[in-house]
C-alpha positions, -999 to 999 in steps of 0.1 A, spaced: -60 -831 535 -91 -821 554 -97 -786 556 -123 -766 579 -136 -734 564 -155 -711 584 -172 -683 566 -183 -707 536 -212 -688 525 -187 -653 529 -177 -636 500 -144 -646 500 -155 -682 510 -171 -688 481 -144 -687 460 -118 -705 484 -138 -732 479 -137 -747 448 -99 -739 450 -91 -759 478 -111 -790 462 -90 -784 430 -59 -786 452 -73 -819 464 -84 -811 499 -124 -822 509 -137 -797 529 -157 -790 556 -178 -758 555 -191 -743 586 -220 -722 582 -244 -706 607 -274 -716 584 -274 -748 563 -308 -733 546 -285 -706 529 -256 -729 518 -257 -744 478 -230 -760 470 -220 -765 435 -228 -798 423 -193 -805 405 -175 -803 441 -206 -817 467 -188 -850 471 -159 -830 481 -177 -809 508 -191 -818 541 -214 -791 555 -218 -782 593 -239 -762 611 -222 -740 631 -222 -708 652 -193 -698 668 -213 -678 696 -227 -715 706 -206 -736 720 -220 -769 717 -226 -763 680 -187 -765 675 -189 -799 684 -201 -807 645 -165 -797 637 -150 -834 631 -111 -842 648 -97 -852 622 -89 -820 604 -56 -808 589 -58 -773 589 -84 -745 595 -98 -707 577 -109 -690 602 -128 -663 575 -158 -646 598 -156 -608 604 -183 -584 618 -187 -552 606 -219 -545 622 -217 -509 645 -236 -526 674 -219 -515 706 -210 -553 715 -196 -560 681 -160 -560 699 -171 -583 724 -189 -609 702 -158 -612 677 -141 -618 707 -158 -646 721 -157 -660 687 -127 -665 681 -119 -680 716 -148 -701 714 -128 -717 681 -95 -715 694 -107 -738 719 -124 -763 693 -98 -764 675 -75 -771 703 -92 -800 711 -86 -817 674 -58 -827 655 -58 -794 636 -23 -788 628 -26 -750 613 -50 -723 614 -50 -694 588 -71 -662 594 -77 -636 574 -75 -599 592 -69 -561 579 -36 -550 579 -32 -530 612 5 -513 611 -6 -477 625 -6 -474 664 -40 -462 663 -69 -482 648 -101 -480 640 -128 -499 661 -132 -526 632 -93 -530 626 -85 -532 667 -112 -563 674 -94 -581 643 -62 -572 659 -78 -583 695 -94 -615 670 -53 -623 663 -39 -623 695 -70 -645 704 -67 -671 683 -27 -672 682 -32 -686 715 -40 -719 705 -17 -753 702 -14 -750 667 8 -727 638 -14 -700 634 -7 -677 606 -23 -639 595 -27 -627 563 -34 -592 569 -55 -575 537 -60 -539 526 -89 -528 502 -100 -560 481 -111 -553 448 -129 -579 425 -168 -584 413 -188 -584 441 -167 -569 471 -177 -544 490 -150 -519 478 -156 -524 440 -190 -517 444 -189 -483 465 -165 -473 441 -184 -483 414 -214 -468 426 -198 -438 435 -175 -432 399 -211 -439 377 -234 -418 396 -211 -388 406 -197 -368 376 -181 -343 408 -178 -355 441 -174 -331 464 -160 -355 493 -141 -360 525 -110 -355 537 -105 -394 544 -100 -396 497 -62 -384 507 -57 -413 531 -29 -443 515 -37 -477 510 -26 -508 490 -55 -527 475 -51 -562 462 -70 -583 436 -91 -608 452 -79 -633 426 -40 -630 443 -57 -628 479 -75 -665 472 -40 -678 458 -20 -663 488 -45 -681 515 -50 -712 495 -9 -712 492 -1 -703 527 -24 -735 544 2 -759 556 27 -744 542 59 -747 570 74 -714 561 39 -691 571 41 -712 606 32 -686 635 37 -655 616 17 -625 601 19 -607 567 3 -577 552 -6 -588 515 -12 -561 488 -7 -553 451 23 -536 433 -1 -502 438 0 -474 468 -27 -451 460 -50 -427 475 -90 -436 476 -88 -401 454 -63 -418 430 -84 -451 430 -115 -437 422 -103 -421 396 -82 -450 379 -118 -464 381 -136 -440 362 -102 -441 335 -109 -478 331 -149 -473 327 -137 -439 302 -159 -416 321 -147 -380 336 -151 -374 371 -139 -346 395 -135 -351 428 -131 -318 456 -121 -325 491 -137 -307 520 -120 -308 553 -152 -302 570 -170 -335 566 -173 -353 597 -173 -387 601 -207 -392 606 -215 -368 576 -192 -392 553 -212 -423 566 -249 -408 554 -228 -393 526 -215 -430 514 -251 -441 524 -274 -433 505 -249 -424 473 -240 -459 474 -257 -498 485 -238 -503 516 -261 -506 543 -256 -480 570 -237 -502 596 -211 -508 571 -211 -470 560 -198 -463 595 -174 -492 596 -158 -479 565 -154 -444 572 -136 -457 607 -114 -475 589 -107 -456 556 -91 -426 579 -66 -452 586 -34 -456 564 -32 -494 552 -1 -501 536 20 -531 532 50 -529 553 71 -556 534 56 -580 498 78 -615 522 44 -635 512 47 -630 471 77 -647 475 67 -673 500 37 -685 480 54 -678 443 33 -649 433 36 -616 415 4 -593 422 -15 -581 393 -18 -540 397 -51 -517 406 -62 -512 372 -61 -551 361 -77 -563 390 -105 -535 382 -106 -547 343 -109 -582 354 -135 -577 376 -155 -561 349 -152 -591 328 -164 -613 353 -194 -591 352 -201 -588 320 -200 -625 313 -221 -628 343 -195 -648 363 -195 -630 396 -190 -661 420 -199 -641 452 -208 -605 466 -207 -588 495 -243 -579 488 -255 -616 500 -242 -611 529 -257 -598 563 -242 -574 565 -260 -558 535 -293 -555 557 -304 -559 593 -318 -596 588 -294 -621 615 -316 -644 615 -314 -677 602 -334 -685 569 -350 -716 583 -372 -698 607 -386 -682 583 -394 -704 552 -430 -717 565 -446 -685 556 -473 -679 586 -507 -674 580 -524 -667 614 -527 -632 617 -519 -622 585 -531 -601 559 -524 -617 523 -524 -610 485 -534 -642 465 -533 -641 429 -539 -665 403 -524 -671 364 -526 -696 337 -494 -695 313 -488 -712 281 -452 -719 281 -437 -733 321 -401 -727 309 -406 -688 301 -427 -681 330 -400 -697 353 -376 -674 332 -389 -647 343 -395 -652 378 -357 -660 383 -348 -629 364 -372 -603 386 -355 -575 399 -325 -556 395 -316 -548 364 -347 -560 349 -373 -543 373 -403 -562 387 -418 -560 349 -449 -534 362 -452 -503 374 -414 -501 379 -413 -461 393 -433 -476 422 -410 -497 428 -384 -474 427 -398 -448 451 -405 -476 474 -366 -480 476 -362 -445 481 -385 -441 509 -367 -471 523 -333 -460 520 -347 -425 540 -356 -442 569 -320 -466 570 -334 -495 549 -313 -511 522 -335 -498 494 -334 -515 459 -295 -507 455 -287 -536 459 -297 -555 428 -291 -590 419 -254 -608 420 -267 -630 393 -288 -621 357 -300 -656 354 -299 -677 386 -309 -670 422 -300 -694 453 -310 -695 486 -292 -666 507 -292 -642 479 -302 -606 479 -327 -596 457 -333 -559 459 -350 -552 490 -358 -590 492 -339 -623 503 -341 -652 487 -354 -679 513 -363 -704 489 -353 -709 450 -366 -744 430 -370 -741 394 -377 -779 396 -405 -775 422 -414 -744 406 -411 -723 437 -395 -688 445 -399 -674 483 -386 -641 490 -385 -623 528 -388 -585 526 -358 -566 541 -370 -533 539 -382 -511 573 -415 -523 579 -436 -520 614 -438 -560 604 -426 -591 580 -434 -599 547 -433 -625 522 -433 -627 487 -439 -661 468 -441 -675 434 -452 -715 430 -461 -733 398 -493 -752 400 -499 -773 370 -507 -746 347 -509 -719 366 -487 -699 389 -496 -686 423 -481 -652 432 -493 -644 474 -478 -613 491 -482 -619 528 -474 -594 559 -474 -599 596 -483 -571 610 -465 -556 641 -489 -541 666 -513 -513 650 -491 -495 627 -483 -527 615 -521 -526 605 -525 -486 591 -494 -496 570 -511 -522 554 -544 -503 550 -524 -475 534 -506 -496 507 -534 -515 500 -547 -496 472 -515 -496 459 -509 -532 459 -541 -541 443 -530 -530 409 -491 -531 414 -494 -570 421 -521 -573 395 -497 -558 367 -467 -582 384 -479 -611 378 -500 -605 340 -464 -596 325 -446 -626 341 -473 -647 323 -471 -629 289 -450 -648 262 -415 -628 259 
């Protein structure tokens, strides 16, 4: 069968992927930026990728007719005032593509919504529903809770929040119900449910065998991790309190901060388990799908994470606009370095950041992220989704990957951090050297001071950056 995936380079697209090419299907990933799309080498002749945006019209006309069935995976959780409106016009400008091919079923993935009133977030997936139910196709809904596997959004705030907080002295919202289900059993339930005659034109809420509290959840996660943790609940924390709270004690961005409060005050439980027995499965619980996760990490499998997505940062944009690093009105840092061994110096370029620092004066680094994060950047919280490999579309710290060649010997990174400008950050390999240039476009004349006022800085932070990447390990 032929499948059409939007939200390919999503972090529940990435892992739907290579399932439905194991079931047999080749697939067709849409994506709003081909630039930011790898593909893994053992499925590319199984995979057709398409550029498009589902805000442009004319771009849907790269979706081919002759499709079996559509995922219809894209979800904004920015706090812009339009966001409503936008996911709106999405998902009518797709009900009308697919409309006009031979699509015979349509599965979208939404939040389950059974409380009469919703959040902003959970009523434009609602609104996203009725919308695309409207087509002449079988439409189906799988409606998710909290998601918990490496990588997602959920696992991470708790993470973050269980390994940096001993006591948490938090809001009332910890009390609030939900079901959360491993993201192993969500990609079985959606790759189950495509054409599958009994999901025809109808929703479910999917979950695991677990109700719990955030409270209890959090604190399953700190059993499984064997840390103590406390947790106090204050009625007095407003919403917008809990945001900046979650902010900057966590690596969500802001935007998604307020998205998740909205929602979490919201009860999200399963109102029936109909699917499990539909698709033949049996849910693994909270704590296994938290222990699992942890594997994954710690063998450094984590397929995809929230983190690479937009929504980690302010950057919409796509990555081809800006991979020819500008040089007119710029100010740039050039330095030069001869190495001795290609392989280890390539090494270490692909393992910067994160976990490993940026090998010099890593404190400066640090309190560079923290000033960012004070004035709503993403600071360096972010970290890497990978130890050993970076592709295009990754974040990296307060960076994004544009471009990523061992091969060519190239690594191009586009700052994300608040700056009265743009940067870029590039390693290339030239013979036996390596050429490391920082380069910012300034932004009217603070754009200048700020460069002025780092400069100092950078002249022995980039100096120290790229001695240790040469040094022999």
């Amino acid at each position: 069968m032929k499948i059409v995936l939007t939200g390919s380079s999503g972090y529940i697209g990435k892992r739907l992927l290579p399932v439905l090419v194991e079931n047999g299907h080749d697939v067709i990933c849409c994506v709003r930026d081909s630039k930011r799309f790898a593909v893994p080498e053992s499925i590319k002749s199984k995979v057709t990728i398409v550029q498009v945006d589902l805000l442009d019209v004319d771009s849907l006309a790269n979706i081919p007719n002759d499709i079996d069935g559509a995922f219809y995976l894209v979800h904004s959780m920015s706090s812009s005032a339009d966001f409503y409106i936008q996911e709106q016009r999405s998902a009518e400008n797709f009900r009308k593509a697919m409309s006009r091919t031979n699509v015979r079923h349509v599965v979208y993935l939404s939040g389950i919504v059974n409380e009469s009133t919703l959040s902003k977030h959970l009523s434009s997936r609602k609104n996203v529903e009725m919308e695309l139910g409207k087509g002449s196709y079988n439409f189906t809904t799988l409606r998710a809770g909290i998601i918990i596997g490496s990588g997602s959004a959920s696992f991470e705030i708790m993470r973050d929040l269980v390994e940096k907080l001993p006591v948490m002295v938090a809001p009332r919202w910890l009390n609030t119900r939900c079901q959360p289900i491993a993201i192993s059993d969500v990609i079985q339930i959606l790759s189950k449910t495509m054409l599958n005659p009994q999901t025809f034109n109808a929703n479910f809420d999917i979950g695991g065998p677990d109700i719990l509290t955030y409270r209890e959840m959090l604190l399953q996660f700190a059993a499984v991790r064997k840390l103590k943790r406390h947790i106090f609940i204050v009625p007095v924390m407003t919403p917008k309190l809990s945001s900046y709270w979650l902010y900057f004690v966590t690596s969500t961005s802001y935007k998604l901060a307020v998205a998740l409060v909205d929602s979490m005050k919201i009860e999200v439980v399963c109102r029936n388990d109909e699917i499990n027995r539909i698709v033949g499965l049996t849910p693994i619980g909270y704590r296994e799908s938290v222990e699992r996760a942890f594997a994954r990490i710690e063998s450094n499998e984590v397929v995809s994470s929230w983190k690479d997505a937009f929504i980690s940062s302010s950057f919409d944009r796509n990555i081809s606009e800006f991979i020819q690093v500008p040089a007119f009105g710029c100010f740039q840092d050039i330095r030069t370095a001869f190495f001795a061994d290609r392989n280890g110096c390539i090494a270490k370029i692909w393992g910067i950041g994160g976990a490993n620092g940026w090998y010099y004066a890593n404190w400066l680094w640090r309190v560079r992220g923290a000033l960012d994060k004070m004035v709503g950047g993403v600071g360096l919280r972010r970290g890497r989704t990978s130890v050993t490999s970076l592709n295009v579309g990754d974040a990296l710290d307060f960076w994004r990957v544009l471009y990523a060649d061992q091969a060519e010997g190239r690594l191009l990174l586009f700052a994300e951090m608040k700056l009265p400008g743009e940067a870029w950050l590039e390693f290339r390999m030239e013979g036996n050297k390596v050429v490391q240039t920082a380069t910012f476009r300034p932004k009217g004349l603070s754009g200048r001071l700020y460069w002025y006022s780092v400069l100092p800085f950078h002249s022995f932070i980039f100096k120290g950056l790229i001695r240790n990447i040469i040094k022999p390990s």
